[in-house]
C-alpha positions as CSV (number, residue, x, y, z in Angstrom):
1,X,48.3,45.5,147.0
2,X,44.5,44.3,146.9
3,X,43.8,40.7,146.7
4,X,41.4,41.8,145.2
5,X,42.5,43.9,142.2
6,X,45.4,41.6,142.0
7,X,42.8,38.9,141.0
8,X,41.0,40.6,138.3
9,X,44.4,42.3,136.9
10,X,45.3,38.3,136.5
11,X,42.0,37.7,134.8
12,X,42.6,40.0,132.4
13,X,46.2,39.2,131.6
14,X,44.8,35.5,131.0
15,X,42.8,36.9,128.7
16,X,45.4,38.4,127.0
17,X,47.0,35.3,126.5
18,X,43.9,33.6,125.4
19,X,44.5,31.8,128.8
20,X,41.0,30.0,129.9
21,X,42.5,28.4,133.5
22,X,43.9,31.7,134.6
23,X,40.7,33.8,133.3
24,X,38.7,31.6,135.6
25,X,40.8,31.2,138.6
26,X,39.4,33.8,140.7
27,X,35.8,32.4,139.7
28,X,34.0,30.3,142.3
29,X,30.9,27.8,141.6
30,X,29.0,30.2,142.9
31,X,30.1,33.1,140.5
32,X,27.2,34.9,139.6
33,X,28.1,36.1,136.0
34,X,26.2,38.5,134.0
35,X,25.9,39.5,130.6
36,X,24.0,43.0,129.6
37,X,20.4,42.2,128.4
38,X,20.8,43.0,124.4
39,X,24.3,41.3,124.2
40,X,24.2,38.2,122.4
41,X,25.2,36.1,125.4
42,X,22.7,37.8,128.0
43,X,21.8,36.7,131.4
44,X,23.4,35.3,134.3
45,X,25.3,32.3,134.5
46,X,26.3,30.7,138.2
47,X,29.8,29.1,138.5
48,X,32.5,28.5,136.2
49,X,31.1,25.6,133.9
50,X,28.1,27.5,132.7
51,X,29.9,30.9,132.3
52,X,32.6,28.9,130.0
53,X,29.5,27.1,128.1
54,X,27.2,30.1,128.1
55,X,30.0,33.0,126.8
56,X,33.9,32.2,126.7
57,X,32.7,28.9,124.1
58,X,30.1,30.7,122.2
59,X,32.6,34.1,121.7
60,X,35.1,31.5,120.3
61,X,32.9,30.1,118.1
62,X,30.9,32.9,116.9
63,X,33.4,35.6,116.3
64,X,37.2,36.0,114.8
65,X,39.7,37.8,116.8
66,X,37.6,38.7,119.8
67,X,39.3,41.0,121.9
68,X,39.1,43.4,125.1
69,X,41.4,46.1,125.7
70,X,41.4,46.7,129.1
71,X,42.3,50.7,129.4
72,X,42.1,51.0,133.2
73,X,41.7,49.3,136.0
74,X,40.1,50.9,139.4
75,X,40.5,49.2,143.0
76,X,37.2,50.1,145.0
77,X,38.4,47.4,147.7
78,X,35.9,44.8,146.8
79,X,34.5,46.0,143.9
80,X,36.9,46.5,141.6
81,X,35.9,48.4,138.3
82,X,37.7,47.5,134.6
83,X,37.0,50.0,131.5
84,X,38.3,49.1,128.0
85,X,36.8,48.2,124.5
86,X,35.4,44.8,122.4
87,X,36.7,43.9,119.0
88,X,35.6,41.2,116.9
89,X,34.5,39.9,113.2
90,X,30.9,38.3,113.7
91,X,31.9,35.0,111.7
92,X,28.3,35.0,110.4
93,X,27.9,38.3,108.8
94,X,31.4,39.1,108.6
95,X,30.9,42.1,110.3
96,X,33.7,44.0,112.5
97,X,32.2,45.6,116.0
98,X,34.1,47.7,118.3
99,X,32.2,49.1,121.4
100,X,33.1,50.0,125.0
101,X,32.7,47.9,127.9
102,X,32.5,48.7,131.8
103,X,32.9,45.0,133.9
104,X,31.7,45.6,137.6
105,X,33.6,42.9,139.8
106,X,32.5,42.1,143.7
107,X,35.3,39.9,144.8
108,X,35.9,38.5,148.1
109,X,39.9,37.2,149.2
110,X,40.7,37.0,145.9
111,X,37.6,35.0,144.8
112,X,34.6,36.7,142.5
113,X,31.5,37.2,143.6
114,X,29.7,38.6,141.0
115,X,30.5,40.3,137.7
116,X,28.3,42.5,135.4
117,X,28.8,43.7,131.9
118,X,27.8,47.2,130.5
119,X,28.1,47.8,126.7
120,X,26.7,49.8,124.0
121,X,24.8,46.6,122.6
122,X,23.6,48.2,120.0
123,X,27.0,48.2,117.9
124,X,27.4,44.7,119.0
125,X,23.9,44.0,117.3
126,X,25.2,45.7,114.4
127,X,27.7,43.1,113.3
128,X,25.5,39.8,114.2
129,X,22.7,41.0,112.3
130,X,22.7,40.5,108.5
C-alpha cells in the first residue's frame, strides 16, 4: 500500500477520534496548509503550530459537533485526493451547516507537503452570519 494514502487514511481516522497528535503526524513544519478563500479560517498556514492555532483551535471553539465524513478516499501516488462533507452548529448563531468538501494532499514518504481545501463556502457563511 502507499505511504502515502496510508498517511492521510490515518489523518482522517484521528479525526474521527477527535485525535489532534495523530491528525498532525504526517504534518511537517513546513506544511503548507490551505483554507478556501471565503471559509472562515482562510489562507495558508506553514507547519503544524499555526495550522493548530489558525483552524483545528478556532473550529473547536467556534462550532458544536464539527464533523467531516470522509466518503472516499483516492491514491494519485503523491497526491492523494479525500471527498466527504462538513457538519457543524455555528455556536454564535446557532446555525447548523452541512456542505461538501474536496482536500487536495501532496505528500512526500509519508510526510505532507501541502494541503488545500475546496468547499461550497457559501453554506458555511450561512450558519456564521446572523
Amino acid at each position: 500500500m502507499n505511504r502515502n494514502y496510508e498517511a492521510i487514511k490515518a489523518h482522517y481516522a484521528g479525526s474521527d477520534r477527535k485525535d489532534l497528535g495523530a491528525m498532525m503526524a504526517p504534518i511537517t513544519s513546513e506544511t503548507r496548509w490551505t483554507e478556501m478563500a471565503g471559509f472562515p479560517y482562510a489562507g495558508t498556514y506553514v507547519g503544524a503550530d499555526a495550522i493548530i492555532a489558525g483552524v483545528f483551535k478556532r473550529i473547536g471553539e467556534e462550532w458544536d459537533n464539527y464533523t467531516f465524513s470522509l466518503e472516499r478516499l483516492i491514491d494519485g501516488g503523491t497526491t492523494i485526493i479525500g471527498i466527504g462533507t462538513y457538519a457543524g452548529r455555528y455556536k454564535a448563531t446557532g446555525k447548523a451547516m452541512r456542505a461538501r468538501v474536496v482536500h487536495v494532499w501532496d505528500v512526500d514518504d509519508g510526510r505532507v507537503v501541502s494541503f488545500e481545501q475546496f468547499t461550497d463556502t457559501r453554506l458555511v457563511a450561512e450558519a456564521t452570519t446572523r
